[in-house]
C-alpha positions as CSV (number, residue, x, y, z in Angstrom):
1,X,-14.9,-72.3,-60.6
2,X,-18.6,-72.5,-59.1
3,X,-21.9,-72.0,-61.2
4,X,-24.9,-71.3,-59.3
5,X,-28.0,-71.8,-60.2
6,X,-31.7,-71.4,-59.3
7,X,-35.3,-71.3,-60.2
8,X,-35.6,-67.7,-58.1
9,X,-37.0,-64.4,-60.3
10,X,-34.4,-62.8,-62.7
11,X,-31.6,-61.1,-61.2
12,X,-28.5,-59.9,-63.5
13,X,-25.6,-59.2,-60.9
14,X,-23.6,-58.1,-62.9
15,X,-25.7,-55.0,-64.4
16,X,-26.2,-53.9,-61.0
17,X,-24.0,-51.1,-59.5
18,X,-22.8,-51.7,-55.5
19,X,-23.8,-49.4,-53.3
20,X,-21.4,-46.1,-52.6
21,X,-18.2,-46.8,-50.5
22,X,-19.1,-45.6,-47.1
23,X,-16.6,-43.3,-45.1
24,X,-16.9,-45.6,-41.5
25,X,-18.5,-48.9,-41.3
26,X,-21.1,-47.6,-39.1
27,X,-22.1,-45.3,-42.3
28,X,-22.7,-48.3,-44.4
29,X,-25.4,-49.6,-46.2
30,X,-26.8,-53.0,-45.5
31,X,-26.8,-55.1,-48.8
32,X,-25.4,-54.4,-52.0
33,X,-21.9,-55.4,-51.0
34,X,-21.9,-58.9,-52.2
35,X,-22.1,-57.7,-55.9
36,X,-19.0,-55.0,-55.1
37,X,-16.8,-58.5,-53.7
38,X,-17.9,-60.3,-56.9
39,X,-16.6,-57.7,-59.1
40,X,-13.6,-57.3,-57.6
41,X,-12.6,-61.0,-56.4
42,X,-13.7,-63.0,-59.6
43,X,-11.9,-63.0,-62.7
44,X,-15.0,-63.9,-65.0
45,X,-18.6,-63.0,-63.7
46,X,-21.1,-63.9,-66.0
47,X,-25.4,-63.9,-66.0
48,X,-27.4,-66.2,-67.9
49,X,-31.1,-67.0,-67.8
50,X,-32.2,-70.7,-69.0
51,X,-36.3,-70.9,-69.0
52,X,-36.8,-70.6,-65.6
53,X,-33.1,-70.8,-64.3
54,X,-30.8,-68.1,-63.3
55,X,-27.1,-69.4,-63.9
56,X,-24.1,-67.5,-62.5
57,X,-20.9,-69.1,-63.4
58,X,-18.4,-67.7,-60.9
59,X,-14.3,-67.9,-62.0
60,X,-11.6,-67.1,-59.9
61,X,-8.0,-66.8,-61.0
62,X,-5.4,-69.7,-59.3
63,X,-3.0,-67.8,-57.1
């Protein structure tokens, strides 16, 4: 597992949607995708906010 964490503004990744699957890579959308590898990689995403910290505790499942 990793936690990251910073003093940046409040971002929840995990109540954001990814952006729509695009049909050819050229079709794509720049950004978004992060969140979509996230959701599907990690076994446990989670989203806190601390004060003036944004924590993001990132579990992946042993292979």
């Amino acid at each position: 597992s990793l936690e990251i964490i910073d003093n940046g503004r409040p971002y929840d990744p995990t109540k954001t949607p990814p952006p729509p699957l695009a049909a050819t890579l050229d079709d794509a959308e720049i950004g978004g995708h992060g969140v979509r590898l996230m959701q599907h990689y990690l076994h446990d995403l989670r989203y806190t906010r601390n004060g003036n910290e944004n924590r993001l505790p990132l579990v992946m499942r042993a292979a």
